[in-house]
C-alpha positions as a LaTeX table, in Angstrom:
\begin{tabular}{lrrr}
\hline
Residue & $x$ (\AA) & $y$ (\AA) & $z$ (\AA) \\
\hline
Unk1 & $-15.54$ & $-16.12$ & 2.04 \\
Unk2 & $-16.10$ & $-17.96$ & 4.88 \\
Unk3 & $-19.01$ & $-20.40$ & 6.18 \\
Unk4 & $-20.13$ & $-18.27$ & 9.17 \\
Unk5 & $-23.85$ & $-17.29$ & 8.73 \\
Unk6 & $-23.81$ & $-14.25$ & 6.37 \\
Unk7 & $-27.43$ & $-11.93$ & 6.70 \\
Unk8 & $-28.50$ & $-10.11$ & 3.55 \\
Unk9 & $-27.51$ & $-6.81$ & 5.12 \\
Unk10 & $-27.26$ & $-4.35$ & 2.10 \\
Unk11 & $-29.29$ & $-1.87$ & 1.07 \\
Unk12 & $-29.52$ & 0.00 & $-2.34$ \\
Unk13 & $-31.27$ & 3.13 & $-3.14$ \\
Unk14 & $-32.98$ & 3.14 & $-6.50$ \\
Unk15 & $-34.49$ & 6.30 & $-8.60$ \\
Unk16 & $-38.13$ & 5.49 & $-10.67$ \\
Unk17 & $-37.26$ & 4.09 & $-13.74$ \\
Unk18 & $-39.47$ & 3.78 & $-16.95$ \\
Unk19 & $-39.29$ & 0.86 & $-19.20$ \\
Unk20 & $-40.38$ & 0.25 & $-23.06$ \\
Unk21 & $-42.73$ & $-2.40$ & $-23.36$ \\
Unk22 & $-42.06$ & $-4.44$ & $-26.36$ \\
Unk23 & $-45.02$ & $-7.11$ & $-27.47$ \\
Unk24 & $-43.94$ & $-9.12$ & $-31.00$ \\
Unk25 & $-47.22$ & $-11.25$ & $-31.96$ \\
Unk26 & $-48.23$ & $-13.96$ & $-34.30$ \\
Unk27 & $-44.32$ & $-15.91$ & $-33.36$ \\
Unk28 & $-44.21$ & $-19.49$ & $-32.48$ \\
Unk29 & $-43.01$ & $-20.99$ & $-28.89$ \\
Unk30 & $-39.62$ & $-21.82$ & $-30.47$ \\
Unk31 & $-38.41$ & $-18.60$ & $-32.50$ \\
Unk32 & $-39.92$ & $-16.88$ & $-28.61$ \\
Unk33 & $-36.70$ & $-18.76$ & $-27.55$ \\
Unk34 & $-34.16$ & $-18.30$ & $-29.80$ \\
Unk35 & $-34.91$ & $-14.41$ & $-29.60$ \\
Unk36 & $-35.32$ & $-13.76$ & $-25.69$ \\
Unk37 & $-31.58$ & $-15.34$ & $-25.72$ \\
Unk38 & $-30.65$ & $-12.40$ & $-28.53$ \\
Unk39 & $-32.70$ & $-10.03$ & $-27.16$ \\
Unk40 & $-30.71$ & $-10.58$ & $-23.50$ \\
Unk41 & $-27.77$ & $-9.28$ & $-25.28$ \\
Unk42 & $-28.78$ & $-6.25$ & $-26.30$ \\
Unk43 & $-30.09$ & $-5.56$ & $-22.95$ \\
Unk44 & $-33.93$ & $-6.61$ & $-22.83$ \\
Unk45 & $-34.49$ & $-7.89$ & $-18.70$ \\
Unk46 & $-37.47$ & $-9.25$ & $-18.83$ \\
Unk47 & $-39.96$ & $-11.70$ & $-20.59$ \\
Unk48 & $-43.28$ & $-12.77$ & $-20.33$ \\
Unk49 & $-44.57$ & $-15.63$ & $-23.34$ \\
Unk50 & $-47.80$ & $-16.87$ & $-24.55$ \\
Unk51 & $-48.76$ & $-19.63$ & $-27.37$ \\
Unk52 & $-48.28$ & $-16.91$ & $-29.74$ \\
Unk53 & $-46.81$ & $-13.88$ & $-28.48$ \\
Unk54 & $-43.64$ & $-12.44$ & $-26.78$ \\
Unk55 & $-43.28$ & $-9.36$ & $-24.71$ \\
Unk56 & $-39.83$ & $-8.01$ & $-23.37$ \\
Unk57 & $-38.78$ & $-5.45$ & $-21.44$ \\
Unk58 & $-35.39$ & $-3.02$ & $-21.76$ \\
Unk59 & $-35.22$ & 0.15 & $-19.48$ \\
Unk60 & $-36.01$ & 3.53 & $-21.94$ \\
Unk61 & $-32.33$ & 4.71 & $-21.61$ \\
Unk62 & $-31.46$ & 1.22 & $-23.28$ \\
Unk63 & $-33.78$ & 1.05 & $-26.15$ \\
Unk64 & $-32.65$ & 1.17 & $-29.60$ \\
Unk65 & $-35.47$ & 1.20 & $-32.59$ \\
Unk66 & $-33.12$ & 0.14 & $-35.10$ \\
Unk67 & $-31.64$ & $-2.73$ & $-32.83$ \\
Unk68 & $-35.21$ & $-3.84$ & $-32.65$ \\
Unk69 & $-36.31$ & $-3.59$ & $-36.31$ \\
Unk70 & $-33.27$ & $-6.17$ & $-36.91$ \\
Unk71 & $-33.55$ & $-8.37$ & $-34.38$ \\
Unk72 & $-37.61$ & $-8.75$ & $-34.78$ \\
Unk73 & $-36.84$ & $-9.22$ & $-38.53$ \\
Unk74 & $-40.20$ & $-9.91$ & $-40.36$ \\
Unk75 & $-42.10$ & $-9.81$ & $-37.44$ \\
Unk76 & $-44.05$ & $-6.80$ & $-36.69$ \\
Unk77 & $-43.92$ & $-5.69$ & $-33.07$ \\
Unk78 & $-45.36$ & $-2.84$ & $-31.14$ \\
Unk79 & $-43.96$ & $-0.56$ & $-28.03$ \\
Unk80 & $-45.05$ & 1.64 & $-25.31$ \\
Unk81 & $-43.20$ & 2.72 & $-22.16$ \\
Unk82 & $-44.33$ & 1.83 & $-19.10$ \\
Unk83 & $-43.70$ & 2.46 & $-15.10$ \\
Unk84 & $-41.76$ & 0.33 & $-12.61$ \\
Unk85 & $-44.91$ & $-0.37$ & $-10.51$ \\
Unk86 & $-47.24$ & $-1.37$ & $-14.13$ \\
Unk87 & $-44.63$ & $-3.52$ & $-15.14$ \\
Unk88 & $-44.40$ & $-5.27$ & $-11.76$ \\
Unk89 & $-48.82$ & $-5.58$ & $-12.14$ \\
Unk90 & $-47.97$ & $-7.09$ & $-15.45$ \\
Unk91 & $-45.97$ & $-9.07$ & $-14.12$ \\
Unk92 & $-47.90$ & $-10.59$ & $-11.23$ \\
Unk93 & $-51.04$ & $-11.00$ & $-13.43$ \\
Unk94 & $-48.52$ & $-13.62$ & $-15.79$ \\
Unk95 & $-46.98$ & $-15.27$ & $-13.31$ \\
Unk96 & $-47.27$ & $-18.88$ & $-12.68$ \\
Unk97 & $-45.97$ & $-22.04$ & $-10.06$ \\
Unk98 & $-43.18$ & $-23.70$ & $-11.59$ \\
Unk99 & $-42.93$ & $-27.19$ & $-10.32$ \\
Unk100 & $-39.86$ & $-29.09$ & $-11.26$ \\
Unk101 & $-40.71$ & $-32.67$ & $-10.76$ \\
Unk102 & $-39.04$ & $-34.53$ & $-8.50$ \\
Unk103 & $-37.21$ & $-31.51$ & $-7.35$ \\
Unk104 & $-38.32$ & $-28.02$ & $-6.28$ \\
Unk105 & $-41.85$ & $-25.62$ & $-6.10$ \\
Unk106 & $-41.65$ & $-21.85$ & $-7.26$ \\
Unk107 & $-44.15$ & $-19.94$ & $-6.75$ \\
Unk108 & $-45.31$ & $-16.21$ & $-5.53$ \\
Unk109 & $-47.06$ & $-15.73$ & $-1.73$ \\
Unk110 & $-50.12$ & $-15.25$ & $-3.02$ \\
Unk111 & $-50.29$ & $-18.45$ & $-4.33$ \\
Unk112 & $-52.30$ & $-21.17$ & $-2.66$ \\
Unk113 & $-51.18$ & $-24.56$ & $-4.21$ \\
Unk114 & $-50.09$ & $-28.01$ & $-2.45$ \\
Unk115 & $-46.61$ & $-28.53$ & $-2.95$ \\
Unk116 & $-45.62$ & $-32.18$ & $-3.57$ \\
Unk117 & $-41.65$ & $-31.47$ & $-4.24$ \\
Unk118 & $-38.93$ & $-31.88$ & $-1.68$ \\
Unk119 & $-38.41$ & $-28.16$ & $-1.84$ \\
Unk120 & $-40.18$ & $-25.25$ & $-2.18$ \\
Unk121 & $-38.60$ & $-21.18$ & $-3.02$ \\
Unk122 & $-40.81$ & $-18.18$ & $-2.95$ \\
Unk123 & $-40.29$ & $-14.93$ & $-4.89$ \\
Unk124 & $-41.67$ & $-11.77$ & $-5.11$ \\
Unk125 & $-42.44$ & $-11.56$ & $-9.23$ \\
Unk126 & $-40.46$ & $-8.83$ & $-10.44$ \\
Unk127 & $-38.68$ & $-7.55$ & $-12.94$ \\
Unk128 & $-35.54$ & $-9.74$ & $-12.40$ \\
Unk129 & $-34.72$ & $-12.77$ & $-15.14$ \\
Unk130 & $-34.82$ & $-16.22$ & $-13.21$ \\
Unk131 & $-38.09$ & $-16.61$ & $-11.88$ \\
Unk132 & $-37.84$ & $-20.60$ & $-13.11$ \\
Unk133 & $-40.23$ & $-20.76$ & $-15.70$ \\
Unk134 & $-37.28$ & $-20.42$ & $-18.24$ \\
Unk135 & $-35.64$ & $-23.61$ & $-19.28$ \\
Unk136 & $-32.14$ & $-22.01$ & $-18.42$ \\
Unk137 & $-33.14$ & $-22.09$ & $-14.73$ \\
Unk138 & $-34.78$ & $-25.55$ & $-14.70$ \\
Unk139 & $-32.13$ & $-27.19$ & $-16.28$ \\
Unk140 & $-29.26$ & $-25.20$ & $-13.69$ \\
Unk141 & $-31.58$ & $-26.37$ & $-10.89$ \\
Unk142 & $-31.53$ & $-30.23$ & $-11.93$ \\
Unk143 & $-28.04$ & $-29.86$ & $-12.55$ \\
Unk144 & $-27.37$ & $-28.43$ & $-8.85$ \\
Unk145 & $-29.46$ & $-31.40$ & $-7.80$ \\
Unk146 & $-27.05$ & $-33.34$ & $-9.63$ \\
Unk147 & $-24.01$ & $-31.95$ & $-7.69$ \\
Unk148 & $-22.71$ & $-32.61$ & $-3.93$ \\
Unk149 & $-23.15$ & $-28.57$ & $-2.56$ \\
Unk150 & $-22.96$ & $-29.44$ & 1.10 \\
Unk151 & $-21.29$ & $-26.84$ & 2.99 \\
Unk152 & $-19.65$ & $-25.82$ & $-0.49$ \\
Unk153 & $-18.91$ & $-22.30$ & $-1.44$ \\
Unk154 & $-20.85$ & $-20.91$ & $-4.28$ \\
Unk155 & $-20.53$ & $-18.36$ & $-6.49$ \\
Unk156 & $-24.04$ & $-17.35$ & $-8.26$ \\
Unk157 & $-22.56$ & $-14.74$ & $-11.31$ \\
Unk158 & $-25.99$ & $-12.88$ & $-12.47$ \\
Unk159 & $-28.19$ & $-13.80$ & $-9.47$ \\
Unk160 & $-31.38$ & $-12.01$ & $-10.88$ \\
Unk161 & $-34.12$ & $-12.67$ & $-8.50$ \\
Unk162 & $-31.84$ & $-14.64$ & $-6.55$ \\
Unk163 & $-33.54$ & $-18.40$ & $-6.95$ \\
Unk164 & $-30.35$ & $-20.31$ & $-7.80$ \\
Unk165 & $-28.97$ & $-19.09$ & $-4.66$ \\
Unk166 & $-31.67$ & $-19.73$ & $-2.72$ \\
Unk167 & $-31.37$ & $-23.14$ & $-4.43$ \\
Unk168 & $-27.92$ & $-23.59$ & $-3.58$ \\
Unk169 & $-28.65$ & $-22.84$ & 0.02 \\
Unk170 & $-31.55$ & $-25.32$ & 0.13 \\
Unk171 & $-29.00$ & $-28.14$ & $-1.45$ \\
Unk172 & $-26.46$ & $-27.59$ & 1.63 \\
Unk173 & $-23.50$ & $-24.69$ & 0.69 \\
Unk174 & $-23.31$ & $-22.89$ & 3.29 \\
Unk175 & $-21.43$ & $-19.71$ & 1.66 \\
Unk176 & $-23.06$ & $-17.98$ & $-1.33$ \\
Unk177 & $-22.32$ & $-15.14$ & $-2.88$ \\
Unk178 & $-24.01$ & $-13.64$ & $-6.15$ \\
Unk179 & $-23.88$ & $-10.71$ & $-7.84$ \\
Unk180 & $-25.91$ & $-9.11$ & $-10.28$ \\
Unk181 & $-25.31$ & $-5.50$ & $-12.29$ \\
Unk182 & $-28.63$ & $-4.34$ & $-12.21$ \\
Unk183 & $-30.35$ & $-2.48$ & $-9.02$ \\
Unk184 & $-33.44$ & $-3.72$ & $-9.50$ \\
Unk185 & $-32.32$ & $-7.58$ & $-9.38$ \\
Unk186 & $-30.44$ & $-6.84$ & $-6.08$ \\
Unk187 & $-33.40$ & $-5.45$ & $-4.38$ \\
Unk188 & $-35.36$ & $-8.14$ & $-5.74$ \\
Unk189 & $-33.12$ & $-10.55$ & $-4.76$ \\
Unk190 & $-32.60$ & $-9.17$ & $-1.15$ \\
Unk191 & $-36.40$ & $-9.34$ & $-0.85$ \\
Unk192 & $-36.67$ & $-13.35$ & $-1.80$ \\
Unk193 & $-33.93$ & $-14.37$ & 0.27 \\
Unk194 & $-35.71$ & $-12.74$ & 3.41 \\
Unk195 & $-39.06$ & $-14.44$ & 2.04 \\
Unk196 & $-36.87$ & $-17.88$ & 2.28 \\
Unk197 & $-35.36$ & $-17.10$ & 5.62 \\
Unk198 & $-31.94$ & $-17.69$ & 4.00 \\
Unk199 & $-28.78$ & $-16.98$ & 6.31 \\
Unk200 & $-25.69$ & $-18.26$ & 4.13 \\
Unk201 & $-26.45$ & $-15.85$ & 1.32 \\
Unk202 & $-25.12$ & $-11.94$ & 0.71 \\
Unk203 & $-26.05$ & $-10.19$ & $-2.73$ \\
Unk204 & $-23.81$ & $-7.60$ & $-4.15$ \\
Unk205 & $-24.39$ & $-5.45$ & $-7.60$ \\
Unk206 & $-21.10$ & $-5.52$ & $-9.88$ \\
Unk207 & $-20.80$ & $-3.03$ & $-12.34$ \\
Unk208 & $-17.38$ & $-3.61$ & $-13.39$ \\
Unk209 & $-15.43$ & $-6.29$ & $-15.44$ \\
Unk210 & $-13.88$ & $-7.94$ & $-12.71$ \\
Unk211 & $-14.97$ & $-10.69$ & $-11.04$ \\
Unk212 & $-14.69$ & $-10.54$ & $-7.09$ \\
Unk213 & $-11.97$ & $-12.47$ & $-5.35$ \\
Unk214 & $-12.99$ & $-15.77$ & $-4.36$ \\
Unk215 & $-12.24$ & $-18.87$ & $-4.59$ \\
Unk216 & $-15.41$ & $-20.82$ & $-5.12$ \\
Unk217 & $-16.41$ & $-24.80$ & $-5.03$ \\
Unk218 & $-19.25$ & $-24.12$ & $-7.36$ \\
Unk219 & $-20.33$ & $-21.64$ & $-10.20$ \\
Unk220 & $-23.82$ & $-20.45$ & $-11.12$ \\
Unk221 & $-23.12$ & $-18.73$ & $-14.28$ \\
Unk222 & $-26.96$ & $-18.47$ & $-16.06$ \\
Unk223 & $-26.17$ & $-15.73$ & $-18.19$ \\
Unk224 & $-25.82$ & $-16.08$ & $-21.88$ \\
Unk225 & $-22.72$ & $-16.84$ & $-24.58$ \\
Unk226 & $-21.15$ & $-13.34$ & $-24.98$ \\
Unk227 & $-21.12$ & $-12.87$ & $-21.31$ \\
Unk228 & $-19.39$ & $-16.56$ & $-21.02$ \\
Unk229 & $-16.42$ & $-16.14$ & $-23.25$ \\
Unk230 & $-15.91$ & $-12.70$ & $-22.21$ \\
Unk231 & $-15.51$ & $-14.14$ & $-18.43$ \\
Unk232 & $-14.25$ & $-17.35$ & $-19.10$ \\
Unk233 & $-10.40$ & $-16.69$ & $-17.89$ \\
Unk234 & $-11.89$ & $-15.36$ & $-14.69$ \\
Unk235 & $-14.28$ & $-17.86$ & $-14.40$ \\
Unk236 & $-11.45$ & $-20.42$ & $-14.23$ \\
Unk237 & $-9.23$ & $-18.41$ & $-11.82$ \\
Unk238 & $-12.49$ & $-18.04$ & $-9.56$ \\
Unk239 & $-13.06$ & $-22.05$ & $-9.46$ \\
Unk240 & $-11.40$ & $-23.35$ & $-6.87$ \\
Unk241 & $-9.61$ & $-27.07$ & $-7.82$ \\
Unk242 & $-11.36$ & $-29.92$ & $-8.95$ \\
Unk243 & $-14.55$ & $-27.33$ & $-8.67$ \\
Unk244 & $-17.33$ & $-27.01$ & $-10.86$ \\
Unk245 & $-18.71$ & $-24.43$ & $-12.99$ \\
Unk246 & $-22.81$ & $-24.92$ & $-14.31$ \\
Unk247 & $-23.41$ & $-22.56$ & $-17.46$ \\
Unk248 & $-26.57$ & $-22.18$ & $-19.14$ \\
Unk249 & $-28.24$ & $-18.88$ & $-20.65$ \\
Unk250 & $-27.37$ & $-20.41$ & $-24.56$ \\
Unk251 & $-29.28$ & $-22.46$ & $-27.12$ \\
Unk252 & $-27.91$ & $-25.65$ & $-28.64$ \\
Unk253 & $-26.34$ & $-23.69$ & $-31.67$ \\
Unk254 & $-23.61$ & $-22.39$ & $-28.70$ \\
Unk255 & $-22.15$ & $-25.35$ & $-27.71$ \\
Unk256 & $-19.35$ & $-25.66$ & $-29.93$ \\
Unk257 & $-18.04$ & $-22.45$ & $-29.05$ \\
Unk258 & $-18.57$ & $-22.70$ & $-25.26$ \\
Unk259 & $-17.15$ & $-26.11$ & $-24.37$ \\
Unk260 & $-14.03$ & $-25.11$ & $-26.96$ \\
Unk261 & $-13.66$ & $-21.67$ & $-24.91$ \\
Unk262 & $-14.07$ & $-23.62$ & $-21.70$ \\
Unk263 & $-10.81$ & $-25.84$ & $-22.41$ \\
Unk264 & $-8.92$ & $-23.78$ & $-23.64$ \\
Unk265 & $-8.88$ & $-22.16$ & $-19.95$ \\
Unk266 & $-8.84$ & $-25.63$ & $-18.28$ \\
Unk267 & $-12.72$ & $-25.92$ & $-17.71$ \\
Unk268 & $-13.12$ & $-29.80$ & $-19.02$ \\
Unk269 & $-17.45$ & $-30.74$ & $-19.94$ \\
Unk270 & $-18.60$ & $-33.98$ & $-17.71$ \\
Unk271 & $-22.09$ & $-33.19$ & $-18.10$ \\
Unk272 & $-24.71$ & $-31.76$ & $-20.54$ \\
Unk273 & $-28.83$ & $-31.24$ & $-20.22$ \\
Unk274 & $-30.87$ & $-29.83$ & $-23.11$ \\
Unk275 & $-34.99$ & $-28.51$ & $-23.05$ \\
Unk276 & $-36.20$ & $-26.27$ & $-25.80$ \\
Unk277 & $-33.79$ & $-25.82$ & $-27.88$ \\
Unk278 & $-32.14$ & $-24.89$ & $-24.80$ \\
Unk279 & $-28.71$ & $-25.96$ & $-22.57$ \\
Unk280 & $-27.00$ & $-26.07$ & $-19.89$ \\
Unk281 & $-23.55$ & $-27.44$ & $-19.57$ \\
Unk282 & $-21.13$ & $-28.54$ & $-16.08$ \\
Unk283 & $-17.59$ & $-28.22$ & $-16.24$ \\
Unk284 & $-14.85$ & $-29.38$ & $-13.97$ \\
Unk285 & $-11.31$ & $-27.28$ & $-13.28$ \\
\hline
\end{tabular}
């Protein structure tokens, strides 16, 4: 890619789509976390987490009863399918600022706060995962903070609402390309980069198992562990020398496995951040 201006041009045509509703009460703020990351797996998009409760969201085509039953375990849990536009009212009405200290401000337009950080992103709340209130995204964000990304090209692989691009853009690259496999987060994520005026940024959806030919200075792959080691070989042929590759999406319990599958490509760990039982790991080709 090059670092001419690129203007997020596409457009995608998307059918109604229903969703089932999953809400799992009476489960503590840390086994939330350890099952949104299994949950992701099997498909579930969307979260939304109180002091005692978890709800998820997996489109109706995707849902599997006896996936759920196992994964909830002893927990009891209840369903009901929803509409696009309920989920997105669901959404709104649990949606919060994130504020990143020392670093960036997310929030929704229709909130009216004072913003104190030396940057600031707006997104539309939708369905798309990476709205920054997960610890994933926060600790991606400190670790792009952490990283020189002026006029560097960037490669954001699962750009769900778009905010680590946005982020990356903000920090100085001035090529960005992510890619997502889901409609929804591509029209979501074509939204917030017009809300952020954002001109070095182009969103594609990727359906297949093939990476797309770049050669990139810097990875964005906030995704989770299966997805990792089943891209790892590309993700090394992707990275451009002496480049860097930030993966988070995985709990403390995948480390091992990651930073083993990581050299065994040629992807060598300089740098490690943990929050809630939570990581996020940089490597360097």
């Amino acid at each position: 890619m090059s670092h001419e201006a690129i203007q997020p041009l596409i457009k995608v045509s998307l059918q109604p789509m229903q969703y089932v509703e999953v809400t799992i009460n009476n489960i503590e703020e840390e086994e939330q976390e350890i099952l949104i990351a299994q949950m992701a797996e099997y498909g579930y998009e969307g979260f939304v987490q109180t002091a005692d409760s978890l709800q998820a969201y997996i489109e109706e085509d995707g849902f599997n009863g006896e996936e759920l039953t196992e994964l909830a375990g002893n927990k009891l849990f209840t369903t009901q399918v929803i509409a696009k536009q309920n989920w997105n009212a669901v959404w709104e009405e649990n949606f919060q600022p994130v504020i990143i200290d020392g670093l960036c401000t997310i929030r929704a337009d229709f909130h009216d706060i004072t913003v104190d950080t030396p940057y600031e992103i707006i997104i539309t709340p939708k369905m798309s995962f990476g709205t920054g209130h997960h610890a994933t995204t926060q600790l991606v964000m400190q670790m792009m903070h952490d990283t020189d990304m002026t006029s560097k090209t960037v490669f954001d692989f699962g750009t769900g609402t778009g905010v680590l691009a946005i982020m990356a853009e903000k920090l100085g690259a001035t090529s960005i390309l992510g890619i997502d496999n889901d409609e929804w987060s591509v029209e979501n994520a074509l939204e917030n980069l017009a809300r952020n005026n954002c001109r070095y940024i182009t969103v594609e959806q990727n359906n297949t198992d093939t990476l797309p030919a770049i050669a990139a200075d810097v990875i964005l792959a906030n995704i989770n562990r299966h997805i990792l080691l089943q891209y790892m070989p590309q993700l090394y042929k992707t990275t451009n020398a002496n480049g860097i590759v930030i993966m988070s999406g995985l709990l403390t319990t995948d480390k091992e496995i990651i930073v083993a599958a990581a050299a065994k490509e040629g992807l060598q760990l300089f740098d490690y951040k943990e929050l809630n039982n939570w990581i996020a790991l940089a490597f360097r080709k």
